[in-house]
Structures are given as structure tokens and as C-alpha cells.
C-alpha positions as CSV (number, residue, x, y, z in Angstrom):
1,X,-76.1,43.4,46.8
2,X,-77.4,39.9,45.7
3,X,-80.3,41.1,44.1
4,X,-78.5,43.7,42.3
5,X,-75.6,41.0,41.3
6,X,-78.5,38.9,39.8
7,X,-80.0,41.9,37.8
8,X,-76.8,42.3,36.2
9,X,-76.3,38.8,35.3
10,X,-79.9,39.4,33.5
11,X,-79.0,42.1,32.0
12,X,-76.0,40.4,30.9
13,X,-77.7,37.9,29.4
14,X,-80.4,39.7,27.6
15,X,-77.8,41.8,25.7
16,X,-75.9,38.1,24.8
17,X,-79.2,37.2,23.5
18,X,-80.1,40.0,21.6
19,X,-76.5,40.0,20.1
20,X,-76.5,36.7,19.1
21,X,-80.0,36.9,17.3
22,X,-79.0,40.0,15.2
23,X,-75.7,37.8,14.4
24,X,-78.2,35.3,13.1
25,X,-76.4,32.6,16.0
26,X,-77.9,30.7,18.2
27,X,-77.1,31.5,22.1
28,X,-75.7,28.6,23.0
29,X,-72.6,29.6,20.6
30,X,-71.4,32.1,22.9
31,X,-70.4,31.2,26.3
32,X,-70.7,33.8,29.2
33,X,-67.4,33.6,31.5
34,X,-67.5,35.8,34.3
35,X,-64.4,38.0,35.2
36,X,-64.7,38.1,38.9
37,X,-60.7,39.6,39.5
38,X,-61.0,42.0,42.6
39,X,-64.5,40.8,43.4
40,X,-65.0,38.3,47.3
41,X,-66.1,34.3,46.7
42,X,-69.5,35.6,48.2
43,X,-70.3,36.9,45.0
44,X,-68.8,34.5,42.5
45,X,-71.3,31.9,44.9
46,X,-74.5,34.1,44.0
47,X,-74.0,34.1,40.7
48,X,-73.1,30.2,40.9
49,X,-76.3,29.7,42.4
50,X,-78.2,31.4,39.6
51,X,-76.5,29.1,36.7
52,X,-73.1,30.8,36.2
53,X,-70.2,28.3,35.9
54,X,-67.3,29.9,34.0
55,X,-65.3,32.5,36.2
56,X,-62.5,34.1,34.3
57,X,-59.3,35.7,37.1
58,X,-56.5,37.5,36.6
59,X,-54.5,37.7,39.6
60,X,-53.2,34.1,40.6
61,X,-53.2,34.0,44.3
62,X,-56.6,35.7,44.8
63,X,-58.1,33.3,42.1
64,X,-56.4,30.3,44.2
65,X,-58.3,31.4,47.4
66,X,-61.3,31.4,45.9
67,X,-61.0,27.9,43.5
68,X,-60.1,26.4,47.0
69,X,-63.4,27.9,48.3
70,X,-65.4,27.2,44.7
71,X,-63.3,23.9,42.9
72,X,-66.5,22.8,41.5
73,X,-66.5,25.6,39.1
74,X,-65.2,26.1,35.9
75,X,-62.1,28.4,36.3
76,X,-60.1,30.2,33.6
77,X,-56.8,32.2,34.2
78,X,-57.0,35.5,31.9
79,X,-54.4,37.5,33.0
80,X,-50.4,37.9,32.4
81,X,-48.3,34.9,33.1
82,X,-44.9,35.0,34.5
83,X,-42.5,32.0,34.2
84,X,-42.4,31.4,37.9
85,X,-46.6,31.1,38.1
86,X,-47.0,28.7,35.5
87,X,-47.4,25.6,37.7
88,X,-50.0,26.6,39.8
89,X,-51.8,27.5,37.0
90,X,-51.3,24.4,34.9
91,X,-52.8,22.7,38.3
92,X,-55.8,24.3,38.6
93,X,-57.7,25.7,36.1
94,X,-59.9,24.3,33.1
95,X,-58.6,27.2,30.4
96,X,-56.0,29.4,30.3
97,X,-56.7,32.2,27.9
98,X,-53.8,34.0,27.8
99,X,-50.6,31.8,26.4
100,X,-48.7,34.6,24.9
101,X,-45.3,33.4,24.2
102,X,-44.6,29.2,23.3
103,X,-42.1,28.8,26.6
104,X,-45.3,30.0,29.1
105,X,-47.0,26.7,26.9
106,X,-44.4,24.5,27.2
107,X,-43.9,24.7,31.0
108,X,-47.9,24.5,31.1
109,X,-47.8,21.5,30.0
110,X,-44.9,19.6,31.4
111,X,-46.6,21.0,34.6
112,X,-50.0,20.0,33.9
113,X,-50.9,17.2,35.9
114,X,-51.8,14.1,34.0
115,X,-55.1,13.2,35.9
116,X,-56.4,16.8,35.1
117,X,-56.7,16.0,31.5
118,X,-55.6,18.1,29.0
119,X,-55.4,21.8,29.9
120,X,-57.2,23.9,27.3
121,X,-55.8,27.2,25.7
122,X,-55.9,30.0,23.7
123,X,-53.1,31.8,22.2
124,X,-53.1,35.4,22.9
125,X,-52.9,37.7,19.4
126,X,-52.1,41.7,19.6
127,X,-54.1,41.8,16.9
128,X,-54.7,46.0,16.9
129,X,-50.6,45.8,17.1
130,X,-49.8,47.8,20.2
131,X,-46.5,48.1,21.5
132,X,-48.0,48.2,25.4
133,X,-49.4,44.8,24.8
134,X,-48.3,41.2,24.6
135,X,-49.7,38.6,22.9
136,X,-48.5,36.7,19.2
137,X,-48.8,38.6,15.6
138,X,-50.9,37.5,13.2
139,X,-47.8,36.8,11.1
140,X,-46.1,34.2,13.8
141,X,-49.3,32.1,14.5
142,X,-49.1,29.8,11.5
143,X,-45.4,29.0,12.6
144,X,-46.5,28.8,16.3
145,X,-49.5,26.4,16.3
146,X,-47.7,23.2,15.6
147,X,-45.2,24.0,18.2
148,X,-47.8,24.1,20.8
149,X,-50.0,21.3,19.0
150,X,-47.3,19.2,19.3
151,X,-47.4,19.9,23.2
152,X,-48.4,16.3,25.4
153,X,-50.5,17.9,27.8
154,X,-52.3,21.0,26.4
155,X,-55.4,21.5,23.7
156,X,-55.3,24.1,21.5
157,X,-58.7,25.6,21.4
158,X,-58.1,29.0,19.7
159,X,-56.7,32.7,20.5
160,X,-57.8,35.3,23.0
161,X,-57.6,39.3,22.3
162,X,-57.9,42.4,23.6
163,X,-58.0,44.9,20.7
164,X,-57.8,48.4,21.0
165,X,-60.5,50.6,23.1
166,X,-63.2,52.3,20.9
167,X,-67.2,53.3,21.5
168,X,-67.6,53.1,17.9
169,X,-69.7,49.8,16.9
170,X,-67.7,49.5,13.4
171,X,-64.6,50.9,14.5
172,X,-64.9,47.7,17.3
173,X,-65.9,45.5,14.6
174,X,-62.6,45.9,12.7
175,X,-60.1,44.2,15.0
176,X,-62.6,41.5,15.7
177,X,-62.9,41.0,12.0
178,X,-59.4,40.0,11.9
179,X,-59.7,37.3,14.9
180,X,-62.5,35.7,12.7
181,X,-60.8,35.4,9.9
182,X,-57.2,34.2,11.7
183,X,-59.7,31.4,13.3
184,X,-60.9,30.2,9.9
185,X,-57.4,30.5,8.0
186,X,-56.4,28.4,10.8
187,X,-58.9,25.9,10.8
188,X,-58.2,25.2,7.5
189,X,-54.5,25.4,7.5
190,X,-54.8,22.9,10.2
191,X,-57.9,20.7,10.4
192,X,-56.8,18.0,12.8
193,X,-56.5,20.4,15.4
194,X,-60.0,21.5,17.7
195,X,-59.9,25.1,16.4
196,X,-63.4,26.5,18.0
197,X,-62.9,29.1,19.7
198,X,-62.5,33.1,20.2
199,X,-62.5,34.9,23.5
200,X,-62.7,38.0,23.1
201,X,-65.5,40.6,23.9
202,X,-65.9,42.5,27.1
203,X,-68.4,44.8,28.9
204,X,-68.1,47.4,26.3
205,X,-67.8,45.9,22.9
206,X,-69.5,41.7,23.5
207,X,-72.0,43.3,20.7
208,X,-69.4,43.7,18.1
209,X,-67.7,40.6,19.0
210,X,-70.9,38.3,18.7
211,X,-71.1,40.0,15.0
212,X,-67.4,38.7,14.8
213,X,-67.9,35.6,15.7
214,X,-66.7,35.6,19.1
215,X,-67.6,32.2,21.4
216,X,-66.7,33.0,24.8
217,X,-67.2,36.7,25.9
218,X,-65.5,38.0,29.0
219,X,-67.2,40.1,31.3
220,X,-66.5,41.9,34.8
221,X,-67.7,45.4,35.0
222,X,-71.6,45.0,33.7
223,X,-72.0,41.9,36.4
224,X,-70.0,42.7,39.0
225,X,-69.9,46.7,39.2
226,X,-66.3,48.7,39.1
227,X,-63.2,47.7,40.6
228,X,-61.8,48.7,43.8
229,X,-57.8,48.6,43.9
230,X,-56.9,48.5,47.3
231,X,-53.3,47.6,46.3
232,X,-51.8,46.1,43.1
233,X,-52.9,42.3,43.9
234,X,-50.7,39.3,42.5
């Protein structure tokens, strides 16, 4: 299993290469973070030990079992939040990726503890406008920024989306499109803030996302193999 953990992680990486080179960027603009949600500690540790540092969970109380076995990695929470989970998760990880509405922001940071630093975060946009999915419209975000700027113990680093599924390289492109061009209105609507960043990009479309500018691409399937579902975790 290691050995084939580690191929992947290659592979991986050879495809974030090769993305970034036809997006004329260099690789160090794009940041791999690992989605490990389902997967044991055992593996998050082997791919540690080859120079992974950025694991992305969704599921709070599995991701707290294995930060408690793994704090010296860089941990980001990528999944739904609910009111009552906010405080764990404004104690323990580096990023939280998926801010979708400003109350989930404001009781991150009135729980975030002070000798933590500043919790980074990314707003989450339903950018392909789907009715099944959370997340800000690209309308709101201009009124929403300085309301979670203006937040004592957070840093606004940029949004987070999921668009819609396709295979189709442009169709893919599309949605991603739009997250650039939110990032840059943004940046210069508001240029005191650290605007930097776009997660967004997984196992099947990190291609069209490097195109589009993405800067941290979040992958699970290609490193770690499919999910098993034993029950609905937490």
C-alpha cells in the first residue's frame, strides 16, 4: 500500500507540473493539499514522510483523531460547517476553506484562540449556481468581504468552489473562469486586504483549474484511491 500511496503522490505531482507549465506558472503557485477524509493516519504519515504537509478533511471528529495523532501538519477543514462545530474547528486547524455564510465566520473567530494567530479562510462561492449547494453568490461577495474583513481573529485569503461536474476540459474551464475573475475584481475592489488565493480543483478537473488560476488544488481520489463509506461519519 505505501508504495502504491507514493506512486500516486508522483503521479499527482507530475500532472501539477505539467499543468502549471502549459499555464505558463511556475509550480510553486499551486499548492497540493491532500483530502485524506475517510482515509487511516497511517496513510496521511506516508505521504508526510514523502514531503506532503497540507491535509484537507471533511468530517470533524475523524480529522480531530488524526490532528491529535499528526498536529505538526498543516490541517484544513473543507467540508460543511454546522453552528455547533465551529469551535473545534476555529481551535485546530491552519485554514478553513469552506466559510459559506458570515455567522459560521463570526463565531470562528470569537472562537479562535488568540495564541493560534489568525485563522485563515476562504469564502465558499456556488459559483455554477446550484440549488443543492451552499456557498455565497457572486452578487453578495462585494457586500460580504468587509463584514468578515472586519473580523478580529480571521484572514481573508480568498474563496473556495466546487463548480459543477463535467469531463469536458472547456466546459470545466468556464466556472473556473468566473473564480479568477471574482479574485481579481476583488483584489482591486479591496487592496488592503491579502486576496491570494483559489481553492478549487480536484482529481478530475486540477488541469482546468491551473489554466484558471487556481493556487491550492484539492485532491483525495488520485492519492489516496476511492472511498469506503462504512457509515455516514461526522
Amino acid at each position: 500500500m505505501s508504495e502504491h500511496l507514493l506512486s500516486n503522490l508522483k503521479n499527482v505531482e507530475a500532472r501539477i507540473e505539467h499543468a502549471c507549465h502549459a499555464a505558463g506558472r511556475p509550480r510553486e503557485s499551486v499548492t497540493l493539499l491532500a483530502v485524506s477524509k475517510t482515509k487511516p493516519a497511517s496513510d496521511v504519515a506516508m505521504l508526510a514522510s514523502a514531503g506532503q504537509k497540507a491535509f484537507g478533511e471533511n468530517y470533524l471528529q475523524e480529522a480531530l483523531q488524526k490532528i491529535a495523532e499528526l498536529p505538526e501538519l498543516e490541517w484544513h477543514f473543507i467540508g460543511p460547517i454546522q453552528s455547533n462545530k465551529t469551535r473545534p474547528i476555529a481551535e485546530n486547524f491552519a485554514w478553513v476553506h469552506s466559510v459559506d455564510r458570515l455567522k459560521i465566520a463570526e463565531r470562528l473567530s470569537h472562537q479562535r484562540p488568540v495564541a493560534q494567530g489568525l485563522l485563515n479562510i476562504l469564502l465558499e462561492i456556488n459559483v455554477s449556481g446550484e440549488e443543492s449547494k451552499s456557498g455565497f453568490s457572486l452578487s453578495e461577495i462585494a457586500e460580504i468581504i468587509p463584514q468578515v474583513a472586519a473580523l478580529p481573529n480571521l484572514v481573508l485569503r480568498g474563496f473556495m468552489a466546487i463548480p459543477a461536474a463535467s469531463t469536458d476540459l472547456e466546459q470545466q474551464r468556464i466556472p473556473l473562469h468566473r473564480m479568477q475573475q471574482l479574485l481579481l475584481e476583488m483584489q482591486q475592489a479591496f487592496p488592503e486586504l491579502p486576496l491570494d488565493t483559489l481553492s478549487m480543483g480536484m482529481s478530475n478537473d486540477l488541469e482546468a483549474a491551473i489554466l484558471e488560476g487556481a493556487t491550492i488544488v484539492r485532491i483525495g481520489t488520485d492519492l489516496f484511491g476511492a472511498r469506503e463509506y462504512k457509515k455516514k461519519p461526522e
